[in-house]
N, C-alpha and C positions, 0 to 999 in steps of 0.2 A: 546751512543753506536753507532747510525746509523754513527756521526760523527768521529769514531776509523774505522768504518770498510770502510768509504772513502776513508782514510787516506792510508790503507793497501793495496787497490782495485787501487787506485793509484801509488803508490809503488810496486806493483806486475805488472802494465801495463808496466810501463819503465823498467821494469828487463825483461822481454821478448820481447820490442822493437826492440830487437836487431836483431832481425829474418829480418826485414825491409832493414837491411842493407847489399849493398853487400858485399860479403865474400871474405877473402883474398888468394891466390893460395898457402901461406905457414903460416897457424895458429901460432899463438905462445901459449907457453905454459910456465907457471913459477909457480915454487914453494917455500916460505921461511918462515921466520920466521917474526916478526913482535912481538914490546913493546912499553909503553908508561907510560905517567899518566892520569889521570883520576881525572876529577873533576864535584860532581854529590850533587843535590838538590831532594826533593821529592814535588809530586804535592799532597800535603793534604788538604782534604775538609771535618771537619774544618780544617784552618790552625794552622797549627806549625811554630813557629817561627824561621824560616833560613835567612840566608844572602847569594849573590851572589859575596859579597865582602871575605864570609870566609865558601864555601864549601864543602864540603868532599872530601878530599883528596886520592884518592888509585892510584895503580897500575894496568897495564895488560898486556896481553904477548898472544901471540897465532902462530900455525900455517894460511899460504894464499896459495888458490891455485887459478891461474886465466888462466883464456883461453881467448884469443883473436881472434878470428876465422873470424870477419867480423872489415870491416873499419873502423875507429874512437871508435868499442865500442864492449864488449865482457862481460861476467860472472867474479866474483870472491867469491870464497864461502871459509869461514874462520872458524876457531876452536878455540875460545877467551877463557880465564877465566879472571874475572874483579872483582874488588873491588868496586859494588857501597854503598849507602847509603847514609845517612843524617848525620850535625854537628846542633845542636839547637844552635843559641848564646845566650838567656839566660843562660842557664844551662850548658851550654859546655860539652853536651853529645854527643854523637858518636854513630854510630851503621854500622857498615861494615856488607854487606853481598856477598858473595864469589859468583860467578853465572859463568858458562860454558855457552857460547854463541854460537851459527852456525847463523852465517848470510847468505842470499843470495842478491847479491849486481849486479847490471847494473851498468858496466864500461864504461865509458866515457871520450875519452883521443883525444888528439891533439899534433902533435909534429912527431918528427922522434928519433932522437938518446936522448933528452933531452924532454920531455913531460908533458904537464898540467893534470888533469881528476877531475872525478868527478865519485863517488858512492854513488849509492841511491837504496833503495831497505828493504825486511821487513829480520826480526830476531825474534830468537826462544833462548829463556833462561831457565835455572833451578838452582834454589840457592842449593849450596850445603852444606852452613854453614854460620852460624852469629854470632859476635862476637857485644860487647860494652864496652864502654870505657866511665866513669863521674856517675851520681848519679842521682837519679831522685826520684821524693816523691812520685810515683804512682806505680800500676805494672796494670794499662790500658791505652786503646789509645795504641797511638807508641812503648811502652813499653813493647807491649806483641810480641810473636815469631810470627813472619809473617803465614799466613793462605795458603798463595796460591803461593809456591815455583817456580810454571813455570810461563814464562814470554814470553809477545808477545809484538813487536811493529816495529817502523823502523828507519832505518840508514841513515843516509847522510853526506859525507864527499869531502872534497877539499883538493887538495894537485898536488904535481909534483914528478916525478921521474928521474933521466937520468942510462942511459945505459951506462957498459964500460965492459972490460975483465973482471973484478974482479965480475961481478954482477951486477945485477940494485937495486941502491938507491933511498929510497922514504919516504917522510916526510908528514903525511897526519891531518889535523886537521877534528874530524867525531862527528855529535850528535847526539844522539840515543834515541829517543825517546818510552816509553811505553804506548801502549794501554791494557794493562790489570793493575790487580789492585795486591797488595802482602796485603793486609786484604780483610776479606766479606766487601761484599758491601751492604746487605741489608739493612730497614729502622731497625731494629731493632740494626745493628752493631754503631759500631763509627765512622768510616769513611764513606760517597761516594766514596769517588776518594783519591788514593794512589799509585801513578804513578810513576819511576823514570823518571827523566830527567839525562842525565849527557855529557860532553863534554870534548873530549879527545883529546891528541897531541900523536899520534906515527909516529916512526923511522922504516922502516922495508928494508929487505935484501931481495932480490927474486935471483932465477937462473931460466934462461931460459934453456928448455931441449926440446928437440925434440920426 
């Protein structure tokens, strides 16, 4: 536990970093859309059998809204829904579950018209359905409906964007780490630790607006 709230305590220092830097005479402001894929394992303790060769596969899509207000580095807080969960290879079982995400992310960028960056920063989720897919001979452990719907942890992503008339284009690869758990954790449950891990590719569209 002391080691998740490090993790966030750090994550939340570099998202208000930003105050350090000085400020630009004309902020920028951009709003759009943003989708991808998503590919996502779970941290189980005992473990469950997964592979990093064969994933879980979803989707995601959200609104970005970001402010640039100081030199090289600015906010951006997003409105995701995302597809994570587990594939077992044994058993070729599935288990998607639907989650609405708000991140709060430290923007970190370099460049003029064509630009590198970097986002890092914690997120706040909540499942809002789960679905499975394949067979399985129990109905405990992983099997049973998740315990603990909201989710905390943190994000970090690479990517570049460029600026033209039409919009700013931007292609970002981000992993999102969780520090909370989606079963109990106590010594009497089946799990410790049930954590998602997951690692995503999105495409996203912004406008800048004054």
């Amino acid at each position: 536990m002391k080691l998740r709230i490090n993790i966030l305590l750090i994550s939340l220092f570099a998202t208000f970093a930003i105050y350090a830097q000085p400020r630009l005479s004309k902020p920028e402001y951009y709003l759009g859309v943003q989708g991808g894929v998503l590919a996502s394992m779970m941290q189980f303790t005992p473990t469950v059998k997964q592979s990093a060769l064969s994933p879980h596969w979803g989707a995601n899509a959200g609104l970005v809204f970001r402010y640039a207000g100081h030199k090289y580095c600015g906010l951006q807080v997003e409105a995701n829904w995302m597809q994570r969960g587990w594939h077992e290879t044994e058993t070729d079982y599935n288990r998607t579950l639907h989650y609405i995400e708000l991140p709060l992310l430290f923007h970190l960028y370099f460049g003029k018209k064509f630009r590198g960056f970097l986002n890092l920063g914690p997120q706040i989720g909540y499942c809002v359905a789960e679905e499975e897919k394949g067979t399985h001979a129990s109905e405990t452990g992983q099997y049973l409906k998740i315990d603990k719907p909201f989710d905390w942890g943190v994000a970090g992503g690479l990517g570049f964007y460029g600026r033209s008339i039409a919009g700013t284009w931007q292609l970002e690869a981000r992993f999102n780490y969780s520090l909370g758990d989606i079963y109990n954790n106590s010594k009497a449950d089946w799990f410790t630790r049930s954590a998602h891990m997951n690692l995503s590719l999105n495409f996203a569209w912004l406008w800048e607006f004054k």
